[in-house]
VEXLO-93236 format. One record per residue (C-alpha): residue in one letter; x negated, y, z; residue number from 0. Coordinates in nm, 3 decimals. Example, Ala and Ser with C-alpha at 12.3 -4.5 7.8 and 13.67 -1.06 7.14 Angstrom:
! residues 2
  r       c1       c2       c3    k
  A   -1.230   -0.450    0.780    0
  S   -1.367   -0.106    0.714    1
This chain:
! residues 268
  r       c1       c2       c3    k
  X   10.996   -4.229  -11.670    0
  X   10.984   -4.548  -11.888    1
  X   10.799   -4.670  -12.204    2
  X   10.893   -4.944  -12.365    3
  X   10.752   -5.184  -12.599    4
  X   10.850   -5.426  -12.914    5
  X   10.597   -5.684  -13.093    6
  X   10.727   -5.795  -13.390    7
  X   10.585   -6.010  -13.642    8
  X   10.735   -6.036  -14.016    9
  X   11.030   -5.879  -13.872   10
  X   11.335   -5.723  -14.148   11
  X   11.397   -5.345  -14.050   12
  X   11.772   -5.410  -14.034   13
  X   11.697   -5.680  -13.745   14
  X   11.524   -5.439  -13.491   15
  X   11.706   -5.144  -13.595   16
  X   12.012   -5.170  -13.357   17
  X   11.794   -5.252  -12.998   18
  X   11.544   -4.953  -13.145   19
  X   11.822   -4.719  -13.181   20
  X   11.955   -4.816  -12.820   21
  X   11.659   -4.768  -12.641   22
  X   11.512   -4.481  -12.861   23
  X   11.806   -4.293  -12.736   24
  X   11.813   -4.377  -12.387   25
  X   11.766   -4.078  -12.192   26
  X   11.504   -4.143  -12.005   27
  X   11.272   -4.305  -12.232   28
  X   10.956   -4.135  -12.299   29
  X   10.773   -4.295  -12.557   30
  X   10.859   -4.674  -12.764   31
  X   10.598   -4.847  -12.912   32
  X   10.690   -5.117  -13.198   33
  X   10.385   -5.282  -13.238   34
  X   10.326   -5.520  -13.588   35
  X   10.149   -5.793  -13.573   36
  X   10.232   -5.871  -13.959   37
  X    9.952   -5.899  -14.243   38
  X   10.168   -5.636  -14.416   39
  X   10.272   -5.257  -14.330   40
  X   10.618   -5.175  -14.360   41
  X   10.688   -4.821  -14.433   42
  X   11.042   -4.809  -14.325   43
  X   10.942   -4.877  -13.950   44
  X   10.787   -4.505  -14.008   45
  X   11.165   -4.368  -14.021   46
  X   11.219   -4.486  -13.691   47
  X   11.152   -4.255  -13.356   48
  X   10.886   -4.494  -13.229   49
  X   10.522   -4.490  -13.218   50
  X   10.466   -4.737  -13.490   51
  X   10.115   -4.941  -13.438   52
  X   10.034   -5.177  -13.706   53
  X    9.747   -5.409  -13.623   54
  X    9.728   -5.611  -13.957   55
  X    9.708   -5.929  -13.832   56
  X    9.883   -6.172  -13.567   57
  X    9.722   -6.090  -13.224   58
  X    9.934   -6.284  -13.038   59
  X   10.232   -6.151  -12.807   60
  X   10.017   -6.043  -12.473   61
  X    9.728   -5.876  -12.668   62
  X    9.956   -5.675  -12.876   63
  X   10.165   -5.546  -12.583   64
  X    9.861   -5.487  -12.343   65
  X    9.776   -5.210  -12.675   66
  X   10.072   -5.031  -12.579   67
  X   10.057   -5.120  -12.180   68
  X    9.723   -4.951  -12.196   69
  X    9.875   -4.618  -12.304   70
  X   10.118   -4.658  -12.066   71
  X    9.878   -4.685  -11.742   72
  X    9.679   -4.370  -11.905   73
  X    9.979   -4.137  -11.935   74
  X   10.063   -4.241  -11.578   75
  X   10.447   -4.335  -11.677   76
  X   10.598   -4.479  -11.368   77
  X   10.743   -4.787  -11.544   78
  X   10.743   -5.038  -11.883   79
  X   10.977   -5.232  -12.066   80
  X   10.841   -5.528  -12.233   81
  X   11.130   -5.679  -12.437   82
  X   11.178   -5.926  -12.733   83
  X   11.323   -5.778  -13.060   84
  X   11.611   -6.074  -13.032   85
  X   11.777   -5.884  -12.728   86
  X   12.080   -5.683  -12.697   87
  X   12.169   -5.463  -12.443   88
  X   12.313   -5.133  -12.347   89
  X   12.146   -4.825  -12.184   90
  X   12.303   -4.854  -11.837   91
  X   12.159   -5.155  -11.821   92
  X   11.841   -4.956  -11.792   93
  X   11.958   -4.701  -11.571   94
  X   12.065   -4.951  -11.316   95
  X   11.740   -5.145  -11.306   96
  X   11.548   -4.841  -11.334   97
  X   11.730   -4.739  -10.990   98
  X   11.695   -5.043  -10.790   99
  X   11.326   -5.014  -10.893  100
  X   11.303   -4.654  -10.759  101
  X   11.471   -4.761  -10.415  102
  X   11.238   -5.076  -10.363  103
  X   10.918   -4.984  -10.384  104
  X   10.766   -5.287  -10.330  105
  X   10.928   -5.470  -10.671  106
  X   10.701   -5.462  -10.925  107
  X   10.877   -5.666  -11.199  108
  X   11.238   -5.688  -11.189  109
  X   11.446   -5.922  -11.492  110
  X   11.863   -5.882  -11.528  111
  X   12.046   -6.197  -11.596  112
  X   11.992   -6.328  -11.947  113
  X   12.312   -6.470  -12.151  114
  X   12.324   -6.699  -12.471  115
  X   12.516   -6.454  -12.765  116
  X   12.836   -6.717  -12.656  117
  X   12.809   -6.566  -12.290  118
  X   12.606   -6.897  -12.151  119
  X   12.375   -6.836  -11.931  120
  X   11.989   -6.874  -11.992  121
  X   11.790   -7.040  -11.692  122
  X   11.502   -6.812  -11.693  123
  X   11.425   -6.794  -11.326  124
  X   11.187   -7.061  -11.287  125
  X   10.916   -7.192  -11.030  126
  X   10.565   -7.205  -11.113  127
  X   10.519   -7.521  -11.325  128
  X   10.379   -7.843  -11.336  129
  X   10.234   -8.001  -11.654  130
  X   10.542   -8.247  -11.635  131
  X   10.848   -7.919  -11.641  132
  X   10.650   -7.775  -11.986  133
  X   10.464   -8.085  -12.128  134
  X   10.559   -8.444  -12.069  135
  X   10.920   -8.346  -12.088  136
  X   10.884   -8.286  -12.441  137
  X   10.810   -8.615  -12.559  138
  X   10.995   -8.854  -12.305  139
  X   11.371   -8.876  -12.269  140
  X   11.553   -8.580  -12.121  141
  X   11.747   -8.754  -11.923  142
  X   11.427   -8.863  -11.680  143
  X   11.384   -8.519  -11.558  144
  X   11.715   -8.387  -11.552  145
  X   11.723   -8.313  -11.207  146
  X   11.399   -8.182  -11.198  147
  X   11.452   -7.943  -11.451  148
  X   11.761   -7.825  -11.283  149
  X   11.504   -7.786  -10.958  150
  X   11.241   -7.612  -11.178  151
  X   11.503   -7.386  -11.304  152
  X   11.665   -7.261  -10.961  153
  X   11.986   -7.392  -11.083  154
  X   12.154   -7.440  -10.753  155
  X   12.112   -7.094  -10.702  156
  X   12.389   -7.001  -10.901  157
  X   12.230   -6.720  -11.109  158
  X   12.471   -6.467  -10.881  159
  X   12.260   -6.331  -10.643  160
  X   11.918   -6.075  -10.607  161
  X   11.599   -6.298  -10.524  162
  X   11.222   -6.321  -10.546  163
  X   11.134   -6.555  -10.851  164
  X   10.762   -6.669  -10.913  165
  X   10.799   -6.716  -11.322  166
  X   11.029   -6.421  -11.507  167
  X   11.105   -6.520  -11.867  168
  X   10.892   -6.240  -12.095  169
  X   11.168   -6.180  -12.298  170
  X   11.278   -5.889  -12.100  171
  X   11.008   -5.760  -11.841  172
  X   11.055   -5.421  -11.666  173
  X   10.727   -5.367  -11.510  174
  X   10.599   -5.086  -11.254  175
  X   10.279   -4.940  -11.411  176
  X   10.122   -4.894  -11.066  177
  X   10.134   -5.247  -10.963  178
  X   10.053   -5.330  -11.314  179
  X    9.769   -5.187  -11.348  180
  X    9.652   -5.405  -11.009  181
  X    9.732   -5.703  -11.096  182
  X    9.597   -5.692  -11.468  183
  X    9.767   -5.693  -11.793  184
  X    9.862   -6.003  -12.005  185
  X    9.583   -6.243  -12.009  186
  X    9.488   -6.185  -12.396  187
  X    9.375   -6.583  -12.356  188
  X    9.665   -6.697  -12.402  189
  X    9.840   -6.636  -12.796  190
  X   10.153   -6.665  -12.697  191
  X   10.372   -6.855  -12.435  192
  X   10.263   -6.894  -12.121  193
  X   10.159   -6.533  -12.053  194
  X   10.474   -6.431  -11.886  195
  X   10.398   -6.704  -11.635  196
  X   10.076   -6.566  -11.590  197
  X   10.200   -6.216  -11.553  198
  X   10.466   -6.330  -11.302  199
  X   10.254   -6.517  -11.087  200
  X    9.982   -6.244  -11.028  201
  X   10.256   -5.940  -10.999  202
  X   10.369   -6.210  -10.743  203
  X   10.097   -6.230  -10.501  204
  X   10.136   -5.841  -10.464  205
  X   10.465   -5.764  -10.530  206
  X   10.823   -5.881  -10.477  207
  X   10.919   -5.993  -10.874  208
  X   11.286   -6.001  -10.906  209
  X   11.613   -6.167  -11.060  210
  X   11.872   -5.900  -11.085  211
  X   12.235   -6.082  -11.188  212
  X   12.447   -5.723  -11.156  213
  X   12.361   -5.643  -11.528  214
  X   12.268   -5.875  -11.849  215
  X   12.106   -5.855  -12.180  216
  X   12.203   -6.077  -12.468  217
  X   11.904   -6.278  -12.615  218
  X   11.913   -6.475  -12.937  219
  X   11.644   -6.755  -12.810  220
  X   11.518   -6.891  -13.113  221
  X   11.287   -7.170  -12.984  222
  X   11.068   -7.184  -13.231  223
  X   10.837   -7.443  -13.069  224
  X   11.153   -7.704  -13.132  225
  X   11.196   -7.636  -13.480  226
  X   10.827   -7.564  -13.605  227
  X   10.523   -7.828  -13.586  228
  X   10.293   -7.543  -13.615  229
  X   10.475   -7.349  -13.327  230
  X   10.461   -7.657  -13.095  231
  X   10.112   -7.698  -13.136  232
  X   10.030   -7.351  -13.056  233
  X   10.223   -7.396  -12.726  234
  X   10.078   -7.665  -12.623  235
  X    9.721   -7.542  -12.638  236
  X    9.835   -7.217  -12.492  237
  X    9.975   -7.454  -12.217  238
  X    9.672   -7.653  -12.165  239
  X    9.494   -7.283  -12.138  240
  X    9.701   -7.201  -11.876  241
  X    9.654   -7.495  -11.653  242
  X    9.303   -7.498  -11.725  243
  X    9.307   -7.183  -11.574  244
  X    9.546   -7.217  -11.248  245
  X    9.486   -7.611  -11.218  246
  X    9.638   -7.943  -11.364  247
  X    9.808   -8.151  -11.096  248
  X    9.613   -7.977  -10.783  249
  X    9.730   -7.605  -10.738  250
  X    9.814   -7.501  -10.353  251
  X    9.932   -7.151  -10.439  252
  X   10.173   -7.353  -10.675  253
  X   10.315   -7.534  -10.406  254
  X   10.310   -7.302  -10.124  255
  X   10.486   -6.995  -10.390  256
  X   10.759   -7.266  -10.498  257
  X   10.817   -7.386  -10.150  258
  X   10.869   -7.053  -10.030  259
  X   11.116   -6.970  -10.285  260
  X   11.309   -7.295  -10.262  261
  X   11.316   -7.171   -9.877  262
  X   11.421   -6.799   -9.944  263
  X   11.718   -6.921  -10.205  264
  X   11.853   -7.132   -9.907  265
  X   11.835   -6.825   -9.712  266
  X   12.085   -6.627   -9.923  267
């Protein structure tokens, strides 16, 4: 019923080895890909039950998931897990999403609530962005777009409730293969970064994509983009690639897709 799929770069085999062994053992898994995107094999990923697919070189996050998303869409397995290696979670997490997927066929990505390892939550349900909620906020003074951020993070909706959300984080992304294979795969464009937005927004337009706060998953967010000169730099050209792409400061689908979720959250 599900495949799932890891892209790990440089990663220690002690650090994946718990989440593999969870979902390697979850019943209805068929097949888990760990794909390696590091300039250097590691033999002990071969001791794991995964199909182990070592590329030998940093493709990027989308491109090296779309290798196993591929495979997926050929076997015909009803649905795929994308997920970070920094997440913890249990199997009935699974089984419950994997249900509420069977029973509404017209979801086509559905994300649990996402908690900080102190039990925090993390404010991945987002509308579609503007430049100024990814870029400009980095370099001016947080507390100018405070409230804006809150907005652009749904924070009034308390995080408690089942809705439609334009922009799922990509850290944990249980996709149905049939509406996947619509809609596209990750745009291989983008390196890394903004191709969950992409993803999002496209399984959008066709499908309900949905926040599901009954279950959670742990996720260690690193950040790296704050810490790392290198790491910012590749987000913001991945950025600038992705409003190249959907439009700067003129986007109607952006406003109409946020307006109507701002609209549905009142609703609830």
């Amino acid at each position: 019923m599900l495949n799932i799929s890891i892209v790990i770069y440089n990663h220690l085999f002690d650090e994946i080895k718990p989440l593999v062994s969870e979902l390697a053992g979850f019943s209805k898994t068929n097949e888990l890909f760990l794909v390696d995107n590091s300039a250097v094999e590691n033999d002990e990923f071969f001791s794991f039950p995964v199909t182990y697919i070592f590329n030998g070189k940093n493709l990027g996050y989308g491109k090296a998931h779309n290798i196993a998303l591929r495979k997926t869409i050929k076997q015909k397995t009803p649905y795929h897990l994308v997920i970070n290696p920094d997440v913890e979670l249990r199997s009935e997490v699974l089984t419950e999403l994997l249900d509420y997927m069977e029973q509404h066929p017209d979801v086509g990505h559905v994300m649990p609530k996402v908690l900080y390892p102190n039990g925090e939550i993390q404010y991945l349900c987002k509308l579609l962005p503007k430049p100024s909620d990814l870029i400009f906020r980095r370099f001016l003074p947080k507390s100018w777009f405070e409230k804006s951020k809150a907005r652009f993070e749904l924070r009034h909706s308390g995080y408690d409730k089942i809705m439609e959300v334009p922009y799922l984080s990509g850290s944990f992304m249980l996709l149905r293969t049939e509406a996947l294979a619509k809609v596209g795969l990750f745009d291989e464009r983008f390196f890394m970064y903004p191709e969950d937005i992409d993803l999002t927004r496209r399984m959008h337009r066709r499908y309900k994509t949905v926040f599901y706060p009954h279950v959670s998953v742990i996720h260690h967010h690193a950040q790296a983009s704050y810490k790392n000169r290198k790491m910012l730099l590749i987000h913001l050209v991945n950025l600038a690639k992705y409003f190249n792409k959907w439009g700067w400061f003129f986007d109607a689908e952006r406003k109409k897709l946020n307006e109507d979720t701002l609209n549905k959250i009142k609703m609830l």
